[in-house]
C-alpha positions as CSV (number, residue, x, y, z in Angstrom):
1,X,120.1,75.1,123.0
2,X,121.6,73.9,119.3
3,X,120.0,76.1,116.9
4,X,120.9,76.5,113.3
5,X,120.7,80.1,111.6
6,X,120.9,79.6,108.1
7,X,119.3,80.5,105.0
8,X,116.1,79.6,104.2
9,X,115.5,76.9,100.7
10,X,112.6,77.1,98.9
11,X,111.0,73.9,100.7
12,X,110.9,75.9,104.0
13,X,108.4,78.0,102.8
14,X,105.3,75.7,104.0
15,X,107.1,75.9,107.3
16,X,107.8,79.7,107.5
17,X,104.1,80.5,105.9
18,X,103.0,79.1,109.3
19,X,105.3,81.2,111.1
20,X,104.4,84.3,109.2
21,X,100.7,83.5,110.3
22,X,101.6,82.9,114.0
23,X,103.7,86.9,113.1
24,X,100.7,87.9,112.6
25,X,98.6,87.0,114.9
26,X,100.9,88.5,117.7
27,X,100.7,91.5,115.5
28,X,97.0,91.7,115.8
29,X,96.8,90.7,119.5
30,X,99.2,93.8,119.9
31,X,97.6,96.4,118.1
32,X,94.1,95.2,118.9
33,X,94.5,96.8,121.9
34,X,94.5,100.0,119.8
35,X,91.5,99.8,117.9
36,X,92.1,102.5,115.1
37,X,95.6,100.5,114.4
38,X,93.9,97.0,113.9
39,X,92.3,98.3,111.0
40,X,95.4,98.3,109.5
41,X,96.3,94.9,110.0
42,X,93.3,92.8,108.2
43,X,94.7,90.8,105.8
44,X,92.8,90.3,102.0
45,X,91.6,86.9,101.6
46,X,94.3,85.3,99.7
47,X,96.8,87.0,101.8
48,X,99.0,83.2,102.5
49,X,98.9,83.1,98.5
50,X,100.2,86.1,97.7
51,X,102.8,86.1,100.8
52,X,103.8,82.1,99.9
53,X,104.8,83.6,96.2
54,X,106.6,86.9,97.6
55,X,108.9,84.9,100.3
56,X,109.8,82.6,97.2
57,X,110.2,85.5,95.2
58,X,112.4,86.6,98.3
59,X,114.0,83.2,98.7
60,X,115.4,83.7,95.2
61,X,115.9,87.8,95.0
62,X,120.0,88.6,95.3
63,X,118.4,91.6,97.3
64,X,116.8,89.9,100.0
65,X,117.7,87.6,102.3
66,X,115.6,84.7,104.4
67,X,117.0,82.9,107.5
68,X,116.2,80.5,109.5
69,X,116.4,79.7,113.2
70,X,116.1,75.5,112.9
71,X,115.9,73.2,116.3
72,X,116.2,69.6,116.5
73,X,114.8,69.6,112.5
74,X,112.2,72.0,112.8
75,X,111.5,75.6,112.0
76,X,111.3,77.9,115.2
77,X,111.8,81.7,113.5
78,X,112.3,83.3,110.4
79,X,114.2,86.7,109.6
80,X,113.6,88.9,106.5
81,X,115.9,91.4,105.7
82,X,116.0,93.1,101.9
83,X,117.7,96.3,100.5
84,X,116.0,99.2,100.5
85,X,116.4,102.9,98.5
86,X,116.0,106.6,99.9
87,X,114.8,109.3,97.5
88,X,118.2,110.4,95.2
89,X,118.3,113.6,97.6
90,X,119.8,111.7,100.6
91,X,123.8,110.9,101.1
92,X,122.3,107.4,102.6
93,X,120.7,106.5,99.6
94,X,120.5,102.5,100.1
95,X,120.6,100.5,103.2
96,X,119.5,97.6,104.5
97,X,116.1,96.9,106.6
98,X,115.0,94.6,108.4
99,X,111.1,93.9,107.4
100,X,110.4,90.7,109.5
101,X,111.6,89.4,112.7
102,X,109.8,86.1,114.2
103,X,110.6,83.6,116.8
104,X,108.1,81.4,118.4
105,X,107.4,82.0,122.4
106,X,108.5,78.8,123.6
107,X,111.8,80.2,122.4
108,X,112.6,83.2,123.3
109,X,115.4,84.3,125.5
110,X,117.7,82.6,124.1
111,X,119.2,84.8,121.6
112,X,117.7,84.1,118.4
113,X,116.8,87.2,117.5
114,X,120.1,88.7,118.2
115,X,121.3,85.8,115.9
116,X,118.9,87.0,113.3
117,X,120.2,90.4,113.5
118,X,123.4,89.8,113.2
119,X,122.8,87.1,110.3
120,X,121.0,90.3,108.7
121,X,124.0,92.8,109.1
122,X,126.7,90.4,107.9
123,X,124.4,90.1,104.9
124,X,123.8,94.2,105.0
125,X,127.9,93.9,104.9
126,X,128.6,91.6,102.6
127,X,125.9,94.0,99.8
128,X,128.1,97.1,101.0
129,X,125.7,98.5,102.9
130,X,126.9,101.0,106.3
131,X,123.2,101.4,107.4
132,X,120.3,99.2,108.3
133,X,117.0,100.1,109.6
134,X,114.1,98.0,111.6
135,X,110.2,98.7,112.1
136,X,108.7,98.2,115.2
137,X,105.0,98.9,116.7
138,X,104.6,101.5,119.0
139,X,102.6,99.2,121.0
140,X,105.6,96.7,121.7
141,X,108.2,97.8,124.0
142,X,109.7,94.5,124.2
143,X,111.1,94.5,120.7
144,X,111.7,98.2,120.9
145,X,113.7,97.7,123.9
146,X,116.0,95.0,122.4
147,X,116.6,97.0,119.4
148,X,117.3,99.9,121.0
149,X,119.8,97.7,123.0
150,X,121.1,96.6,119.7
151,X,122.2,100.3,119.1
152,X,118.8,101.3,116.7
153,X,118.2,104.8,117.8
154,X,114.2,106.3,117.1
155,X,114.4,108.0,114.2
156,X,110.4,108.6,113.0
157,X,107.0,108.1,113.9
158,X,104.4,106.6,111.2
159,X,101.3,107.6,111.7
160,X,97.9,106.3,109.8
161,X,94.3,108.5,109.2
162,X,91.2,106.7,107.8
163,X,89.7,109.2,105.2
């Protein structure tokens, strides 16, 4: 399969809105199954608006980066990777995360995601950055099984309370 990686221009972003949305569908269908999480996964109303404007914002931010994965013309996957800070107290102070990580089912397998990672760390690289870091649902060992077999070790558990 010939696909693309590249970074994402700001007429993608119809295209990778609708990924985003089929993102988070999967998440819901994934945490769903653990009702006290999909709480935490309702979206406000306007939730495409306000997302449409941040990946713009994103598009356009010297400390994110948006990829692509394009096949034959068409938008299959997105990655979202920015800079983030630690509090002033740590030696690792600033690395890079990976926030988002989407390819559509029909093509996976085929090593996009491992595209998008590495896409992400030359990126991480290229900022001088020696660290990077990647969320994942407890409820999804698939994607916690790749990235722990792209050398992402556990490192803390979130958890969330209703008061």
């Amino acid at each position: 399969m010939d696909t693309e990686i590249r970074k994402a221009r700001l007429k993608d972003v119809p295209e990778i809105v609708k990924l985003w949305e089929e993102f988070g569908e999967e998440h819901i269908e994934i945490t769903t199954k653990n009702n006290a999480k999909s709480e935490y996964q309702e979206k406000k109303t306007n939730a495409k608006d306000i997302w449409e404007k941040w990946i713009r914002k994103s598009i356009r931010s010297k400390n994110s980066l948006v990829a692509v994965a394009e096949f034959e013309r068409k938008l299959i996957g997105y990655v979202l990777s920015n800079i983030k800070k630690t509090p002033p107290v740590y030696k690792i102070d600033t690395f890079g995360y990976i926030s988002d990580l989407f390819v559509k089912k029909q093509y996976r397998g085929s090593g996009i995601s491992s595209k998008f990672k590495d896409e992400s760390f030359k990126w991480f690289k290229e900022k001088g950055l020696k660290h990077s870091m990647i969320g994942v649902y407890s409820d999804n060992p698939h994607a916690h099984f790749i990235y722990k077999k792209w050398g992402f070790v556990d490192s803390e558990i979130s958890m969330k309370k209703k008061l």
